[in-house]
Structures are given as C-alpha cells and as structure tokens.
py3Dmol code that shows the C-alpha trace and the ligand (Angstrom):
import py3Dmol

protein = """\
ATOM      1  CA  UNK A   1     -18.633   2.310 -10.895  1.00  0.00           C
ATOM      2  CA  UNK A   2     -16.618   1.438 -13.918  1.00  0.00           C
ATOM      3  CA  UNK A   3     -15.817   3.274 -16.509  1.00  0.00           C
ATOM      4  CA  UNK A   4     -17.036   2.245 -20.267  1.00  0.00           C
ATOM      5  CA  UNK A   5     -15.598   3.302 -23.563  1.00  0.00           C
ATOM      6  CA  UNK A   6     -17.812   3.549 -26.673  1.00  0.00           C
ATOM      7  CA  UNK A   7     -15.374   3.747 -29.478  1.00  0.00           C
ATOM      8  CA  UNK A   8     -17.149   4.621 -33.267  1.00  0.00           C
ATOM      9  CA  UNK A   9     -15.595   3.100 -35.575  1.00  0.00           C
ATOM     10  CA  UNK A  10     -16.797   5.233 -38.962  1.00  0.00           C
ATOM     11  CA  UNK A  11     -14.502   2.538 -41.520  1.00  0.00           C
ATOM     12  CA  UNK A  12     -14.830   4.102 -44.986  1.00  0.00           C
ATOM     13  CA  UNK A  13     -17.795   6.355 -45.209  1.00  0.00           C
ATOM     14  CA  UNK A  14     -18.507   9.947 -45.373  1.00  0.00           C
ATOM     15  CA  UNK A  15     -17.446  12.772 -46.625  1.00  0.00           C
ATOM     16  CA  UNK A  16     -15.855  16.486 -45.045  1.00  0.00           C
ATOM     17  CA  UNK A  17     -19.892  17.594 -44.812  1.00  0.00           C
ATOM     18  CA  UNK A  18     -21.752  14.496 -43.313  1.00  0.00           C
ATOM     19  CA  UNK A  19     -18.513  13.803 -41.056  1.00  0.00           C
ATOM     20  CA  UNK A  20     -18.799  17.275 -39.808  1.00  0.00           C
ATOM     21  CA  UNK A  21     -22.426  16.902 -39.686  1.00  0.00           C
ATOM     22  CA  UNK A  22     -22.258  13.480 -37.791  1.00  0.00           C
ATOM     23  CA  UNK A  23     -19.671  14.988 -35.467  1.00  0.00           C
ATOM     24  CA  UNK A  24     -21.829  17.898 -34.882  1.00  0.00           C
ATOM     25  CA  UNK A  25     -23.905  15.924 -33.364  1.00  0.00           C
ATOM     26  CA  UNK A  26     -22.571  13.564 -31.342  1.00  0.00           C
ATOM     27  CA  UNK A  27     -21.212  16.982 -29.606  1.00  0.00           C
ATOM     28  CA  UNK A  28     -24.067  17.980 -29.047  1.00  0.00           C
ATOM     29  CA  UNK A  29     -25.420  15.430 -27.354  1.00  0.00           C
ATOM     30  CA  UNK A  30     -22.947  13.547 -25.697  1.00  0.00           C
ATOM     31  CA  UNK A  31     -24.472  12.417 -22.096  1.00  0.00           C
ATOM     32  CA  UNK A  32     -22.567  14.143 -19.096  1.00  0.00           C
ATOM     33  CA  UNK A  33     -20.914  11.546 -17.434  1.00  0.00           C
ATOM     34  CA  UNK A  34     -17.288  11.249 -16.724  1.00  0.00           C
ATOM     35  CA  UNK A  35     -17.574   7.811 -16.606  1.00  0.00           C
ATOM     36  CA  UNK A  36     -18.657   7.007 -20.407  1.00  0.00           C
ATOM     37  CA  UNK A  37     -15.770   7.915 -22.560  1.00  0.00           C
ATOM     38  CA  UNK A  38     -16.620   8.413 -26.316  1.00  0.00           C
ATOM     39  CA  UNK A  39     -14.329   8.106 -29.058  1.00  0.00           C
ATOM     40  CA  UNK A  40     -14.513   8.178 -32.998  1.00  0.00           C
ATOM     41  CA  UNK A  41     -12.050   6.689 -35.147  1.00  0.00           C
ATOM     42  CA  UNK A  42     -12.917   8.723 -38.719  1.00  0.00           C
ATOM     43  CA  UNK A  43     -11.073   7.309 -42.326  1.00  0.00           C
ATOM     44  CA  UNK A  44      -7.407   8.725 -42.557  1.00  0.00           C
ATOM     45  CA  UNK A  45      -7.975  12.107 -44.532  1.00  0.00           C
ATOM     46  CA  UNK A  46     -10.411  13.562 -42.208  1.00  0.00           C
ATOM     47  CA  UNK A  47      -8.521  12.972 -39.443  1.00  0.00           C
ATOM     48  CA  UNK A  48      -7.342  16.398 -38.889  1.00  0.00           C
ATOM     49  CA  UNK A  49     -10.534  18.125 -39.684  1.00  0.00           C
ATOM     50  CA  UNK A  50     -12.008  15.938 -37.088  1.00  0.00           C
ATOM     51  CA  UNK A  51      -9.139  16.652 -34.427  1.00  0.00           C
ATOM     52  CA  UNK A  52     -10.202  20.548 -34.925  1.00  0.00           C
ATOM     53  CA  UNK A  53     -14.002  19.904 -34.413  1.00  0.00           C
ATOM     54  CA  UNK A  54     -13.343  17.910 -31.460  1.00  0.00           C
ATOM     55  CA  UNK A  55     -10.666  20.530 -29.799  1.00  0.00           C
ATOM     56  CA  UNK A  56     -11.745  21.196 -26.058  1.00  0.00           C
ATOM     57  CA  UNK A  57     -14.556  18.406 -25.774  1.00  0.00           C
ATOM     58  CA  UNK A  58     -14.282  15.565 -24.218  1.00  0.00           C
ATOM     59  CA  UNK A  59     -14.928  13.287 -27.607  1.00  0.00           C
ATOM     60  CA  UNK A  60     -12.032  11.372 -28.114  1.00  0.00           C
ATOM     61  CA  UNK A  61     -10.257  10.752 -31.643  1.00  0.00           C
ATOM     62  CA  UNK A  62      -8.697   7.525 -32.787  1.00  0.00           C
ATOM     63  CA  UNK A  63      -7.497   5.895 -36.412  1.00  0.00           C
ATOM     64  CA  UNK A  64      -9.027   2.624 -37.867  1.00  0.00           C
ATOM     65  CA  UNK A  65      -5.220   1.504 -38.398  1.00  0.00           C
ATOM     66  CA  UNK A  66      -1.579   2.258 -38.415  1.00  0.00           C
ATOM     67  CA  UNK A  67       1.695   1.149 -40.261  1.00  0.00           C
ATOM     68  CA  UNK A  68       3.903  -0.854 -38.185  1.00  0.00           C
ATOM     69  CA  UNK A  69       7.039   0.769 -39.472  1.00  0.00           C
ATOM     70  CA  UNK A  70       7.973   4.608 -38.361  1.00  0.00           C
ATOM     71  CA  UNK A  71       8.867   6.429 -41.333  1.00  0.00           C
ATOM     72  CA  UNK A  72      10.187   5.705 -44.845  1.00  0.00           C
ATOM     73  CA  UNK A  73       9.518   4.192 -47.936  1.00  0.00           C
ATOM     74  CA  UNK A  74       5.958   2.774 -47.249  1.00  0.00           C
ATOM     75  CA  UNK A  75       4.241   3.967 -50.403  1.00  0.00           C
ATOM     76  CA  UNK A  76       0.464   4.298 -49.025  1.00  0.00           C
ATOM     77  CA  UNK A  77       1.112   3.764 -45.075  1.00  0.00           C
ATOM     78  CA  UNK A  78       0.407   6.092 -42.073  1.00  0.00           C
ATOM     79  CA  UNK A  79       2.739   6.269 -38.999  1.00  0.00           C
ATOM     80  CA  UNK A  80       1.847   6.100 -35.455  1.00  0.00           C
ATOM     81  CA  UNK A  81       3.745   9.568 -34.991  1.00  0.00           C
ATOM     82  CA  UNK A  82       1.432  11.386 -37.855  1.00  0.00           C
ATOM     83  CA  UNK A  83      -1.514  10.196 -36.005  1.00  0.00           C
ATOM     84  CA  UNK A  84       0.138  10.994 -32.616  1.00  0.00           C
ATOM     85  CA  UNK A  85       1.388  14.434 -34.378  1.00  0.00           C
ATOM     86  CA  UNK A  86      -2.365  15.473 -35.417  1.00  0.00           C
ATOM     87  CA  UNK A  87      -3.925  14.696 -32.163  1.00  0.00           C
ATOM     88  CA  UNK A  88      -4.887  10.574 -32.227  1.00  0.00           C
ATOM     89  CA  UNK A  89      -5.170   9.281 -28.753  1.00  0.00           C
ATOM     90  CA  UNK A  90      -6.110   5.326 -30.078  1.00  0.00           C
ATOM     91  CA  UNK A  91      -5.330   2.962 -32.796  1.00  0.00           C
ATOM     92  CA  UNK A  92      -7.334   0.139 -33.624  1.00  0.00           C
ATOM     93  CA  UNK A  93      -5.305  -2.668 -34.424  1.00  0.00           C
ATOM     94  CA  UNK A  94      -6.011  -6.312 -36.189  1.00  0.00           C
ATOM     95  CA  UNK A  95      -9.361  -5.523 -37.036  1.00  0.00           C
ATOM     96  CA  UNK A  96     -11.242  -8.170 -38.552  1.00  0.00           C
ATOM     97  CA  UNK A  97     -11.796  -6.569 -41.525  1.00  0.00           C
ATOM     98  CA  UNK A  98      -7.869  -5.885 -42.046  1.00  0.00           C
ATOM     99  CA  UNK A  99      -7.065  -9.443 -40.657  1.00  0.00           C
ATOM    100  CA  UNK A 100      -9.514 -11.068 -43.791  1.00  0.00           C
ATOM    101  CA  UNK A 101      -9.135  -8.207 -46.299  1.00  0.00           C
ATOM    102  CA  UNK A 102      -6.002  -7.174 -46.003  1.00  0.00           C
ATOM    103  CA  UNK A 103      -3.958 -10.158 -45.078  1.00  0.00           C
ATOM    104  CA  UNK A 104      -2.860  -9.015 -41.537  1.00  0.00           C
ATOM    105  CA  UNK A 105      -1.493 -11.857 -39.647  1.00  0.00           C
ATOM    106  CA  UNK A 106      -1.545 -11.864 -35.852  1.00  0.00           C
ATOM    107  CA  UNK A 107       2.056 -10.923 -35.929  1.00  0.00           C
ATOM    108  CA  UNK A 108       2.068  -8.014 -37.881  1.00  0.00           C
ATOM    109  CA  UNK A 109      -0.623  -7.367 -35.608  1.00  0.00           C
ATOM    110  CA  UNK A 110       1.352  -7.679 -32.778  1.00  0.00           C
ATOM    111  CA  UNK A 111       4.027  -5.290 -33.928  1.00  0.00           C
ATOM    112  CA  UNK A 112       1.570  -2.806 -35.048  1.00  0.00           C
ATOM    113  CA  UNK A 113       0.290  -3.148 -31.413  1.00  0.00           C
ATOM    114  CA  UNK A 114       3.754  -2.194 -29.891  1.00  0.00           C
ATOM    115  CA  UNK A 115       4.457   0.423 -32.381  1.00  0.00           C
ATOM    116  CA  UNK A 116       1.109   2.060 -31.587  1.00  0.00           C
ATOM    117  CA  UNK A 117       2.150   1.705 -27.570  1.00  0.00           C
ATOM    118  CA  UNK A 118       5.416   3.211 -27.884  1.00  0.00           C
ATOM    119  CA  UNK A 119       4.086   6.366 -29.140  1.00  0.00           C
ATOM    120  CA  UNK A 120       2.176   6.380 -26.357  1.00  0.00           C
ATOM    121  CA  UNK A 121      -1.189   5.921 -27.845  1.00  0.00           C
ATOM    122  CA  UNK A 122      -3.533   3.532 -26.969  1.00  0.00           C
ATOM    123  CA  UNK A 123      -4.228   0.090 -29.100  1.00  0.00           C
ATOM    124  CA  UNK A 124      -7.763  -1.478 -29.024  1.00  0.00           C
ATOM    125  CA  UNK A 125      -6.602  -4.938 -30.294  1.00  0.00           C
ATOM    126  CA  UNK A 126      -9.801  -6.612 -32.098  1.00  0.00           C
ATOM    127  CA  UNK A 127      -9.976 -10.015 -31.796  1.00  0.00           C
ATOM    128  CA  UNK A 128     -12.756 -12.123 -32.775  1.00  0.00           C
ATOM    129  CA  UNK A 129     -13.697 -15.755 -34.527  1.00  0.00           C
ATOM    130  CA  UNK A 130     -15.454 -16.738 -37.426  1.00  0.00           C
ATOM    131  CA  UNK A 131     -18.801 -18.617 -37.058  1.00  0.00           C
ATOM    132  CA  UNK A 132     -17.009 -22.098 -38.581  1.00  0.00           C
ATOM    133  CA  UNK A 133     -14.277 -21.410 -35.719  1.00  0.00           C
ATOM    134  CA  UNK A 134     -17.452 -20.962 -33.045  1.00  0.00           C
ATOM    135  CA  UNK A 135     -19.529 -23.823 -34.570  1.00  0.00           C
ATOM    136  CA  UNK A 136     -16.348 -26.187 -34.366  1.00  0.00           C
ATOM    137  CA  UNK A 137     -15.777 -24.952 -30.603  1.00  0.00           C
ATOM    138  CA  UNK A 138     -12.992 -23.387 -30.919  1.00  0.00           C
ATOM    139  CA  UNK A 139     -13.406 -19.971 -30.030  1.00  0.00           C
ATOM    140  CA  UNK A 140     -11.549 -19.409 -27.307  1.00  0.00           C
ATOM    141  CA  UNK A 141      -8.264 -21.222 -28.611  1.00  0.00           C
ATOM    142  CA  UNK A 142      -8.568 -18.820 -31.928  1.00  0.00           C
ATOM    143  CA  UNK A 143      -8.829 -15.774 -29.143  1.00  0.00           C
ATOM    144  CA  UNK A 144      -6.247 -17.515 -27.099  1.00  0.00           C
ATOM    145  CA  UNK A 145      -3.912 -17.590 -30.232  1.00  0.00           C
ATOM    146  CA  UNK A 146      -4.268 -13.812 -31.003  1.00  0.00           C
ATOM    147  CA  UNK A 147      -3.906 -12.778 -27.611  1.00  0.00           C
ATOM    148  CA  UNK A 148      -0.694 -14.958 -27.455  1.00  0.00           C
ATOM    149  CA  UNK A 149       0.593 -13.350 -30.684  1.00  0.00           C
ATOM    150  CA  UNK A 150       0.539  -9.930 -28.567  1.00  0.00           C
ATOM    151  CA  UNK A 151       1.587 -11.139 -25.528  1.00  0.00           C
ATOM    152  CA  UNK A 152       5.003 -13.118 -27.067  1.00  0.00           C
ATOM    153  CA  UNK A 153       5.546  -9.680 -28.856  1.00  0.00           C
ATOM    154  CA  UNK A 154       5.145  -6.936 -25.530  1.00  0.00           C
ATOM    155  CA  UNK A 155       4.804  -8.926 -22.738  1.00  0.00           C
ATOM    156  CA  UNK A 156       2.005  -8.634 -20.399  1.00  0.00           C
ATOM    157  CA  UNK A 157       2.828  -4.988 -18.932  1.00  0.00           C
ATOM    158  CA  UNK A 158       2.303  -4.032 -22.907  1.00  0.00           C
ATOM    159  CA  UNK A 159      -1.672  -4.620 -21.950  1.00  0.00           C
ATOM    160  CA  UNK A 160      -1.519  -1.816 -19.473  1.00  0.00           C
ATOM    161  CA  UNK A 161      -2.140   0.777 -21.632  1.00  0.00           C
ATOM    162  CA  UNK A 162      -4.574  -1.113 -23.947  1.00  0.00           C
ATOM    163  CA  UNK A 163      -8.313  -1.839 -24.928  1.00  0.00           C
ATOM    164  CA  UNK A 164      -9.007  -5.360 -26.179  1.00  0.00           C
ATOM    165  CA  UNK A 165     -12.143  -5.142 -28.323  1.00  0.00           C
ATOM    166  CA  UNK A 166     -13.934  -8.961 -28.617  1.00  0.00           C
ATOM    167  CA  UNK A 167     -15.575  -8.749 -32.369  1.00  0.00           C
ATOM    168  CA  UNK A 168     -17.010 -12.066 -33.649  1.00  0.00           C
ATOM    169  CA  UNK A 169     -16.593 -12.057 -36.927  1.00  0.00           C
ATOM    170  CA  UNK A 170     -20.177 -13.212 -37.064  1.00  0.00           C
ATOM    171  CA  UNK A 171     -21.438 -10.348 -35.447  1.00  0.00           C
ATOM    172  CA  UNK A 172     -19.874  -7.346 -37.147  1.00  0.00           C
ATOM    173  CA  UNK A 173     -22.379  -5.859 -39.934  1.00  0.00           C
ATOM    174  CA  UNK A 174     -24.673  -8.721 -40.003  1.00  0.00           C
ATOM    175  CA  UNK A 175     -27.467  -7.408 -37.436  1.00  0.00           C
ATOM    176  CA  UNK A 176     -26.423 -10.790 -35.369  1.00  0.00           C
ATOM    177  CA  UNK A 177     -25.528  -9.833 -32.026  1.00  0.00           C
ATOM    178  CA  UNK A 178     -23.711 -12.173 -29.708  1.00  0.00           C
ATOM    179  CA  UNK A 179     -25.748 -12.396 -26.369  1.00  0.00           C
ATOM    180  CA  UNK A 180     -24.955 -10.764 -23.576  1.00  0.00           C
ATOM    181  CA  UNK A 181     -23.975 -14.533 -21.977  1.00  0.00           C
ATOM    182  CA  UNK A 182     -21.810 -15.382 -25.025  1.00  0.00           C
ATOM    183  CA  UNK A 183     -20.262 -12.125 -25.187  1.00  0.00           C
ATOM    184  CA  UNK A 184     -20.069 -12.323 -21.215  1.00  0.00           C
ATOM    185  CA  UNK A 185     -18.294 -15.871 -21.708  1.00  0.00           C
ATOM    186  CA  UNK A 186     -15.448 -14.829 -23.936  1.00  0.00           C
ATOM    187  CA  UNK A 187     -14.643 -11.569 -22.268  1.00  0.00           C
ATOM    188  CA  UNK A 188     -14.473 -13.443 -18.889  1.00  0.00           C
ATOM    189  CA  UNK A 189     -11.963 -16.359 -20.570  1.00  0.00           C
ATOM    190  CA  UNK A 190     -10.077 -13.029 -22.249  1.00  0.00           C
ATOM    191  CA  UNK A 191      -9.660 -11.267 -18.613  1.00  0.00           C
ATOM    192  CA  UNK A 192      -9.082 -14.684 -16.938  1.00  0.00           C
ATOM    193  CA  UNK A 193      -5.951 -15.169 -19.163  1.00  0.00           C
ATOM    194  CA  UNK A 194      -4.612 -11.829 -18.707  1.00  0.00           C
ATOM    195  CA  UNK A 195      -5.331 -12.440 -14.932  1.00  0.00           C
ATOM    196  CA  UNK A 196      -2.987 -15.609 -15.051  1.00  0.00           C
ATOM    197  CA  UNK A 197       0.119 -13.140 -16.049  1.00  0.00           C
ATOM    198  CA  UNK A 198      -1.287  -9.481 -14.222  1.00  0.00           C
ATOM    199  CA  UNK A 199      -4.122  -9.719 -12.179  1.00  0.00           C
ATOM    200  CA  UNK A 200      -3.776  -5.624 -11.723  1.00  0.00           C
ATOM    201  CA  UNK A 201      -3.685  -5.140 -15.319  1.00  0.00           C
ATOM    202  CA  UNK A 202      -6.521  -7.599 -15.764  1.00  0.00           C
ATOM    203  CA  UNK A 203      -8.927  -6.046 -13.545  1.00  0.00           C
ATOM    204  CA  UNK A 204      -7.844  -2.158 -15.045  1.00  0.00           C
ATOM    205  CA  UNK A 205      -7.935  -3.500 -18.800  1.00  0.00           C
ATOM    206  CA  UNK A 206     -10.971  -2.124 -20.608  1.00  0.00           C
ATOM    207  CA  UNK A 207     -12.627  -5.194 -22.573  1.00  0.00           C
ATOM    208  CA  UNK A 208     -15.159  -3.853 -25.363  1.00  0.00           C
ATOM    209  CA  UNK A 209     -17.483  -5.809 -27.212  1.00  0.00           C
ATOM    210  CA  UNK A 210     -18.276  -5.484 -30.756  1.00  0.00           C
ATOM    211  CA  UNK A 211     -20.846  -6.293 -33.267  1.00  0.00           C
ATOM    212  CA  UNK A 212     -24.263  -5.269 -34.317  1.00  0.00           C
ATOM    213  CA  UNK A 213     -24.204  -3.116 -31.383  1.00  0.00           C
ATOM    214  CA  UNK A 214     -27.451  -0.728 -31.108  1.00  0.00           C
ATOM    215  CA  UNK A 215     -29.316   1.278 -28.975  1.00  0.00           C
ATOM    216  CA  UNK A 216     -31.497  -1.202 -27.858  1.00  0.00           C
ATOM    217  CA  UNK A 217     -28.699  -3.864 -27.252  1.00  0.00           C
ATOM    218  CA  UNK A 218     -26.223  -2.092 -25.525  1.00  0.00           C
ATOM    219  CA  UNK A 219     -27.205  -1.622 -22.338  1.00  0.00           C
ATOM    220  CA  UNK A 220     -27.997  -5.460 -22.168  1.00  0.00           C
ATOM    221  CA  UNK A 221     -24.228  -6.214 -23.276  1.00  0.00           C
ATOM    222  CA  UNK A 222     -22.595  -3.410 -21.285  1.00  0.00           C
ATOM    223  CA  UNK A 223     -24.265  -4.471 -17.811  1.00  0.00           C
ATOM    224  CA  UNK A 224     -22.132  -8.228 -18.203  1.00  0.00           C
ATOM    225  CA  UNK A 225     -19.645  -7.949 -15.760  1.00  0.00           C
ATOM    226  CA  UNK A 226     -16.772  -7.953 -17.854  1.00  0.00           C
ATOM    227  CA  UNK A 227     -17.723  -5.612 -20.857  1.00  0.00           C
ATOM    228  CA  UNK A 228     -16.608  -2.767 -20.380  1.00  0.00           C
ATOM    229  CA  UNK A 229     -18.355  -0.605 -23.483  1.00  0.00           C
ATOM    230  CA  UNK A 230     -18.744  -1.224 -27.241  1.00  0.00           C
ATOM    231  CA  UNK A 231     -16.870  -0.786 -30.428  1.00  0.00           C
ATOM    232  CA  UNK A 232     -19.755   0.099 -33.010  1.00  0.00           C
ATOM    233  CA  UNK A 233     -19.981   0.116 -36.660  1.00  0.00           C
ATOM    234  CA  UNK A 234     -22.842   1.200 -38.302  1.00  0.00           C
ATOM    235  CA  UNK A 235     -24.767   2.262 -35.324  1.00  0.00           C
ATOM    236  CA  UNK A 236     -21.784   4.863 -35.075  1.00  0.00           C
ATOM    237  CA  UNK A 237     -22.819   6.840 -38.858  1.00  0.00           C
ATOM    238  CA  UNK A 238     -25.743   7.964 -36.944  1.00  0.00           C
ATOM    239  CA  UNK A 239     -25.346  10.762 -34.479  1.00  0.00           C
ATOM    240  CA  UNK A 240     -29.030   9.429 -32.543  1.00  0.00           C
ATOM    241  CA  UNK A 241     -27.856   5.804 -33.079  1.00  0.00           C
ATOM    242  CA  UNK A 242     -24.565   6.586 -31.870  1.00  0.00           C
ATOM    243  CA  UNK A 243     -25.544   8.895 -29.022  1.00  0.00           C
ATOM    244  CA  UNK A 244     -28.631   6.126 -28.015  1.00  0.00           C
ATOM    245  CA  UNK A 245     -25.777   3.577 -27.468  1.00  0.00           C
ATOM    246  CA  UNK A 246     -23.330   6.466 -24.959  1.00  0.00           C
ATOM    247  CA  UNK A 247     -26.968   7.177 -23.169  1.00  0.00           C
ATOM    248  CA  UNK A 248     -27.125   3.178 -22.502  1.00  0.00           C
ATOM    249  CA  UNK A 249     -23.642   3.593 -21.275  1.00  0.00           C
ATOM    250  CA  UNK A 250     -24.176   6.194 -19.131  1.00  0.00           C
ATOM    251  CA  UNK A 251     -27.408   4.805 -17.172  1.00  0.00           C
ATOM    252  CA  UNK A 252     -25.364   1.710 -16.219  1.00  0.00           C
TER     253      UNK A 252
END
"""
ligand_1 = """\
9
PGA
P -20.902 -3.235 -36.640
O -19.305 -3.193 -36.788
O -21.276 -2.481 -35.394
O -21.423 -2.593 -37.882
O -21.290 -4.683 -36.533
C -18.481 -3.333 -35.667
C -17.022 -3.230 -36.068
O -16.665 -3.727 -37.139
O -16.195 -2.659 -35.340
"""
view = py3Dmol.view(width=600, height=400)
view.addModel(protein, "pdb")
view.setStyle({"model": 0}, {"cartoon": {"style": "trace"}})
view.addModel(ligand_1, "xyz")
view.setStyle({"model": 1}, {"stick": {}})
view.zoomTo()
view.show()
C-alpha cells in the first residue's frame, strides 16, 4: 500500500477566525489512516497560529514559499529557518502562480529548492505547462526543462527528500481537471526520468497531482499508478471539501 499526501494549499485567503475555523475542522475529521498524510500550507502570518492548533495531531504544516537567501537584507522575504524555527515541515517551491506572477525562473527555483532541503524541510517542487505548451506538444520537454533546472542545481540524491507536485497550468482554478490518463502520462514520464539517474529514489519519490482537484475526482486521479496524492486549491478552503478529498485518499 502506498502512502498518499494531500497537501492544502490555502494561497491568500482567510483570516485568524475562518483559518481557525477551517482548521478546526479538518481536525476533526481527518480519516484514520496512517497511510494518507495531510498537510496545509496557510499564508505567512498565520503560520504560527496554525503550528499551535495543529500541535500533537498528525496534520502537517507547510509554507506556500520561501526566500532563497538565509538571512539579511531581504526587505519583505521569509527564510527557510523562520519557517523551520516555527514548526514548517514543507515548502512549496516554483509554484505556478509565483513562476507567472512573480517572475520566478526555474533557477531561482532551483536554489530555493536546495535552500528549503538544507534546512531539512521538505520541497514540493510544482511543475506544470501552460495549455499553448500542451496544445503545441510540448509538455513533457517544458517538465523536462524544470526538472533539469533542479537536478543541475542538487543533483539527483537532492530528490530524496522531496515531493514533485505536476500542476498544469490549465488545470489550477479553472474547474478543468486533467484526466486521470493525462495526469497518469506525465507523472509516469516525471518518475521515468528520475528513474534514469535513481531508480530507489524514483520509486520512494511522492509525485502529487494538482488542479481542480475535488471530492469527486480524486479518488479517480489518486488510483493512477504513479500519483501519489493531490495538491488542492480551492477544494482545500473547505473543511468537507477538503476532508472529502483525504476520505478518497484513504479508501484507495
Ligand atoms: P486548484 O489549485 O485546486 O484551485 O486548482 C491547485 C493549486 O494551485 O495548487
């Protein structure tokens, strides 16, 4: 039986009552299985709050993003160690949403990635392509490329203490899920590669999918052979939403 990781991923919403609400929630109805591990990744300032409500469950806490540098003059930016410090076990990195908003290229990326490693945390690295990029066939050279970026930076024993979240850009917000054969298709090229390098890594590496992920999808996409849970969006505001995609989990 594998294990499957359903990462929330809250972006900016809420506020200190409807995240402590919404976390409320999930808590108390998070399906008892030790092999569906849950996770939310809240905005920056309720971070803390969040590590406090969580203390001595087995909900997981992550950020939506780190700074790449450790500590200085970074007007705005976050280190891995404050996250680390208040009780972060992942980091998503080189989400689409920074890549296209926020002009992250796949190497700062890739450093963020290592930075986020060092300290011992654990990086989902989003990856994804646009629907021109799938339309014009090339999404697996655009996945290759960011994949590559991360690779060239940490080598391949950087994966082993990583998640590698597949989002088309397509996908994410837009109610348009990939299938479970086209998600299916990418996650297989994106273990295959690894594979090539590490085929231990490869097989241990948790692959998530992401995108318009709901209840009633999820256990479609999370029985493919090579997804290995879901990083959700909007269905992740919703404690019921939320908790109807960790119950799909769990009855894999
Ligand atoms: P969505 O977002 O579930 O709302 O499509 C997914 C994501 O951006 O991680």
């Amino acid at each position: 039986m594998r294990d499957i990781l359903v990462a929330g991923n809250w972006k900016m919403n809420g506020d200190s009552a409807s995240n402590s609400a919404l976390l409320a929630g999930i808590l108390a109805g998070m399906p008892d299985s030790e092999r569906v591990r849950l996770l939310v990744c809240p905005p920056f300032p309720y971070l803390a709050a969040t590590a406090h409500q969580v203390t001595g469950s087995r909900l997981a806490l992550g950020a939506q993003t780190a700074s790449e540098h450790a500590a200085g003059a970074y007007t705005g930016e976050v280190s891995v160690a404050m996250l680390a410090d208040i009780g972060c076990e992942y980091v998503i990195v080189g989400h689409s949403e920074r890549r296209s908003l926020f002009g992250e290229s796949s190497s700062a990326v890739a450093t963020k990635f290592e930075a986020v490693t060092a300290a011992g945390l654990t990086p989902i690295l989003c990856v994804g392509e646009s629907l021109d990029e799938r339309e014009a066939g090339a999404t697996e050279s655009i996945i290759g490329e960011q994949l590559d970026a991360v690779l060239q930076q940490v080598g391949v024993a950087g994966l082993s203490n990583a998640v590698i979240a597949y989002e088309p850009v397509w996908a994410i917000g837009t109610g348009k899920t990939a299938t479970p054969e086209q998600a299916q298709q990418v996650h297989r090229y994106i273990r295959e590669k690894i594979a090539a390098l590490d085929a231990d890594i490869a097989a241990k590496i948790l692959l998530l999918y992401g995108g318009s992920v709901k209840g009633d999808n999820a256990a479609g996409l999370f029985s493919m052979p090579d997804i290995d849970g879901g990083l959700i969006g909007g269905a992740s505001l919703q404690a019921d939403d939320f908790l109807a995609i960790a119950n799909a989990a769990a009855s894999i």
